[in-house]
N, C-alpha and C positions, 0 to 999 in steps of 0.2 A: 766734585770735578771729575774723578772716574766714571761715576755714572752719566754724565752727560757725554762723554766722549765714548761711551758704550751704544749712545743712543742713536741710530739709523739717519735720523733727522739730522741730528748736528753731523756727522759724516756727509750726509747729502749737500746740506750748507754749503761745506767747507768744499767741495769736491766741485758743486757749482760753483765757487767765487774765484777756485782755482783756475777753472775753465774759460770766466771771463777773464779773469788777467790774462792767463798763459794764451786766448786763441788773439785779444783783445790790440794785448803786447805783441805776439808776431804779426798781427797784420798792419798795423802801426811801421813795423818797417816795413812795407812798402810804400813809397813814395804814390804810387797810385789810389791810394787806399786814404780817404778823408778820415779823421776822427770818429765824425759821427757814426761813418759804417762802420767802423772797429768795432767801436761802442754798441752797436746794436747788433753785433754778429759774436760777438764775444757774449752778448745778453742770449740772445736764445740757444747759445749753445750751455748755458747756463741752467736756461732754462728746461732747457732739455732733461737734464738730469733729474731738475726736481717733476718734471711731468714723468718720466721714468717712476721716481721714485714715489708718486701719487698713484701711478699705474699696480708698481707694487702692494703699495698697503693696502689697494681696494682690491684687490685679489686674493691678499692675507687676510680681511677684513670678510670677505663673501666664504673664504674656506674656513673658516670660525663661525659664520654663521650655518653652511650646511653642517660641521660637526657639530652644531649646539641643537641643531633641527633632527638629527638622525640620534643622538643623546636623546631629544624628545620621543620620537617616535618610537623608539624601543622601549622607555618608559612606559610609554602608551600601550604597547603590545605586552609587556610583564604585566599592566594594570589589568587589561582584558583578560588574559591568561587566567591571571590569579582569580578575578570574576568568574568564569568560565567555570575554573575548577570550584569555585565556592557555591556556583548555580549545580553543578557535576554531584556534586558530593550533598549537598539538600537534595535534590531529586531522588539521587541512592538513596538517602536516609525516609523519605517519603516515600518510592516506592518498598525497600523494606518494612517500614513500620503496615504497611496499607497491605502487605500480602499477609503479614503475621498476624492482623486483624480479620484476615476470612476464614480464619477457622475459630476466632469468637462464637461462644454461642448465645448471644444477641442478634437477633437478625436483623435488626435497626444497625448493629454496629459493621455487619456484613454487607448491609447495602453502602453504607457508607465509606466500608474499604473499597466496591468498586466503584463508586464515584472519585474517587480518591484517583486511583490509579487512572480513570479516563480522563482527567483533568491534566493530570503526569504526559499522560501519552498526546493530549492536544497543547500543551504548552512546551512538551518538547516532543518534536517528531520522532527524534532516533528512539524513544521508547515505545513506539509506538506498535511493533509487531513483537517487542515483547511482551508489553500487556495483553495484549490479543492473545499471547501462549498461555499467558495466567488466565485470564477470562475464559477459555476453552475447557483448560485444564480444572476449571472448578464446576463446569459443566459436564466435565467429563466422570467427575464424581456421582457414585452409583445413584438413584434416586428410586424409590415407591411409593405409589399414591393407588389409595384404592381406584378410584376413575379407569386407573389404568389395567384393572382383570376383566378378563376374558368371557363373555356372557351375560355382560351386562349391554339390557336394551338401553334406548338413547334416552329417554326420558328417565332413565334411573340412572344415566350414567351422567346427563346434563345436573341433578342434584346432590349425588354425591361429595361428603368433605369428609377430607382425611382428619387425621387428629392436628393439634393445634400446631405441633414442629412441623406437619409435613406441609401444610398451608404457607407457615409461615419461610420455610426451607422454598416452595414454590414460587412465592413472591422474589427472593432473590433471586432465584435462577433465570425469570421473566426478564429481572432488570439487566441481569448478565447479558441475555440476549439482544434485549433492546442496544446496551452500550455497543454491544460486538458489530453490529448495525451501523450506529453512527460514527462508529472510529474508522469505517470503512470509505476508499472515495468515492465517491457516484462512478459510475459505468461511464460515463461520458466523458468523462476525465482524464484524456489521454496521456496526459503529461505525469499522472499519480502515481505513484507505487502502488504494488502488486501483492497485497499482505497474504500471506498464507492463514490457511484456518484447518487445526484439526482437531476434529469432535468424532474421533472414533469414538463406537460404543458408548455416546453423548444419549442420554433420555432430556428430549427435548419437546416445547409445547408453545406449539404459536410459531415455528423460527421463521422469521421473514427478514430477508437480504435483498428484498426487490430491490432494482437501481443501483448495485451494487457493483464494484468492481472486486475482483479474488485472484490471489495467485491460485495456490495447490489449493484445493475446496478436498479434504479427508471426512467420509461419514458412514464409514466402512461401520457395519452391525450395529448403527444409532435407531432408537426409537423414536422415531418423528410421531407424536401425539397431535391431534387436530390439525386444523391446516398447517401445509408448508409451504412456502413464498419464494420462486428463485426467477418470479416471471421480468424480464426485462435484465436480468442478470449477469454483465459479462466473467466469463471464470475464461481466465489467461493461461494458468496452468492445467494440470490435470485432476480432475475432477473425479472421484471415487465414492460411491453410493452401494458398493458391495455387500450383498448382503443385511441392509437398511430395511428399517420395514415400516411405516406411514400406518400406526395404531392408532386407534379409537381414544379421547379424550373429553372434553368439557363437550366439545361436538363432534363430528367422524372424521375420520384422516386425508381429508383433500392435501394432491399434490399439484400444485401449481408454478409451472416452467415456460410460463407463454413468450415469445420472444427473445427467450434468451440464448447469448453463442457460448460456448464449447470452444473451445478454442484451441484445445489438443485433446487430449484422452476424454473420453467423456464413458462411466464403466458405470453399468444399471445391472452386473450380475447380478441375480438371485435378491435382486429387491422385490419384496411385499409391498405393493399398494393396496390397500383395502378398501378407498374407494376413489373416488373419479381423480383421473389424471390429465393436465392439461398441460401439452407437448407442444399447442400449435404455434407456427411459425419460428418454432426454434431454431438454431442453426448448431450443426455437430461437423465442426473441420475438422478433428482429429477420428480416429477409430472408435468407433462407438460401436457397444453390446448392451445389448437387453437379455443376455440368456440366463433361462432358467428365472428370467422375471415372472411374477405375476402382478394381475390386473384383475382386483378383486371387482369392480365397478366401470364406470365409464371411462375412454380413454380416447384422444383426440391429438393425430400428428398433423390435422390439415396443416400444408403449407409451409412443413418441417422440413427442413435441407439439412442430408447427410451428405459427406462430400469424401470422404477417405475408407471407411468403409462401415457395413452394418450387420451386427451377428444379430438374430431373434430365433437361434435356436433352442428349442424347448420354452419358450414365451408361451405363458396362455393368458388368454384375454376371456373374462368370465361375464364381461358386461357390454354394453355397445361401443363398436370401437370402429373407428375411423383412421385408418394405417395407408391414406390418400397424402404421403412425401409429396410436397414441392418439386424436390429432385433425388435422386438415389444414385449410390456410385455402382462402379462395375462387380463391387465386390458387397455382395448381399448373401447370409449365410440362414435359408429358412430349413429347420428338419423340426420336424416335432413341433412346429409355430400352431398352433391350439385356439379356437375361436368358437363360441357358442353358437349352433346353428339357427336358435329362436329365438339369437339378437339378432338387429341391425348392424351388419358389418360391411364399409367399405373399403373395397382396394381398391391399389395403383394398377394403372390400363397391364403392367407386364405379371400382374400374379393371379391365382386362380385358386379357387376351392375344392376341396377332395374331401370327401364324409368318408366317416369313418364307422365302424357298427359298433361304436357304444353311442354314437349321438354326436360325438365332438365332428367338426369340422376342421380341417386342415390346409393352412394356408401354403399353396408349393407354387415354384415359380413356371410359366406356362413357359411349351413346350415351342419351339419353332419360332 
């Protein structure tokens, strides 16, 4: 019996029946006032209450169910979480195990740490420019192959094998490169991130990043062995080739940059190319230098846009060279720019040649 007289309902009841007697009974005295209207006015004021009290419970009934829905939902977000950190914590354990394994000395077990870790890095993005530091960084590990001394013609230098480690130590570093490639986004991908890559002092062979997008491009004192590939290549950041030198390998050190922007610093001090370089149609919006480059072989800017400025101080060009920019800014810095006088060299309408008495010719900017 206590519990029913605790219970909303029977209050409600009782509170409606009172409502019809009590409004039911006074209108009853008035003489004006028939039965039936009593009766039916003393009813909905009755009823009033229990629609009241049906208003109630479905309002206690919808805020029980938003608390039982937000109970859910945060359920649901602890569940993710904890996935998350369970996906968080295999990845770490994955990428740890996969860098411990590049210094295995099975080269089967070292390609297959960096496959390991570029799988890491495409199934989850946020590792993805730090595999790129590991992959750099195992590049960046000192390397010798005979191919790679001094004096050796191409046909001895195209059959040349080193011993079996250094072969087999060469096959991963290829694959390295290769991944570093494809972890990259296309150039055209404006919406992509902008991974950084630094291969200073990197002995590299083959590297090719054509169609590439790059944040900071680092290759300060690297050996680029046979061709080098950066044609079609956006680099976002600053770009650094300082002292790089494009050596002789399985075949000779082509540098190839056809097309591609610069996008701020773009620095070619004191880089060796040893042989043909291909510049054309590049674009350089940040401050670009070539000083104290050389140009062991052919070299080609037809069509090249500098736009902020261009040092070719102490440049020398040892092979046919075409220095015919697109466009050039105000600020062009040529002293000691070196060109062979029994090659084919062209310039832009505002420079000029001046010979000099050991044979070199001198590119200086005309006068008036």
């Amino acid at each position: 019996m206590k519990l029913l007289w605790r219970s909303p309902l029977a209050w409600t009841f009782l509170a409606s029946v009172l409502l019809l007697l009590g409004v039911g009974g006074w209108l009853l005295t008035d003489p004006a006032t028939s039965r039936s209207d009593a009766l039916k006015t003393g009813g909905l004021a009755g009823g009033a209450i229990v629609a009241l009290y049906a208003l109630w419970l479905n309002d206690r009934r919808r805020r029980v169910e938003e608390r039982r829905q937000e109970i859910e939902r945060r359920r649901h977000e602890l569940e993710a979480q904890r996935a998350e950190q369970d996906r968080e914590r295999v990845a770490d354990e994955r990428f740890a195990k996969a860098v411990e394994l590049l210094g295995h000395a099975a080269d089967q077990v070292r390609v297959g740490a960096l496959h390991a870790l570029a799988g890491l890095a495409r199934s989850r993005p946020a590792y993805t420019q730090t595999v790129l530091d590991v992959l750099c960084s195992y590049l960046r590990r000192p390397f010798e192959h005979p191919r790679y001394a001094e004096g050796l013609d191409r046909k001895k230098r195209e059959t040349v094998r080193g011993e079996q480690e250094q072969e087999q130590e060469l096959t991963v570093r290829l694959t390295a490169q290769r991944l570093v490639k494809e972890l990259l986004p296309a150039a055209t991908d404006a919406e992509a991130p902008a991974y950084d890559l630094d291969l200073t002092g990197a002995v590299l062979e083959y590297l090719d990043l054509t169609d590439r997008k790059i944040g900071n491009l680092l290759l300060r004192y690297a050996s680029l062995h046979s061709s080098t590939h950066f044609s079609r290549c956006l680099v976002v950041g600053k770009a650094y080739f300082t002292g790089a030198g494009t050596g002789k390998g399985r075949l000779v050190g082509y540098f190839r940059c056809r097309d591609a922007v610069f996008a701020s610093v773009a620095w070619f001090s004191g880089t060796r190319f040893s042989e043909s370089a291909d510049f054309r149609n590049a674009k350089f919006a940040g401050p670009t230098t070539f000083k104290d480059a050389e140009f062991g072989g052919d070299v080609e800017f037809t069509g090249a846009h500098a736009t902020e400025s261009l040092d070719l101080r102490r440049t020398r060009f040892a092979g046919q060279t075409d220095l015919r920019f697109a466009s050039l800014p105000e600020s062009v810095s040529l002293y000691n720019t070196l060109v062979r006088g029994e090659k084919d060299v062209q310039l832009p309408a505002e420079w000029d040649f001046e010979e000099l008495r050991d044979g070199d010719v001198r590119v200086v900017a005309k006068v008036g």
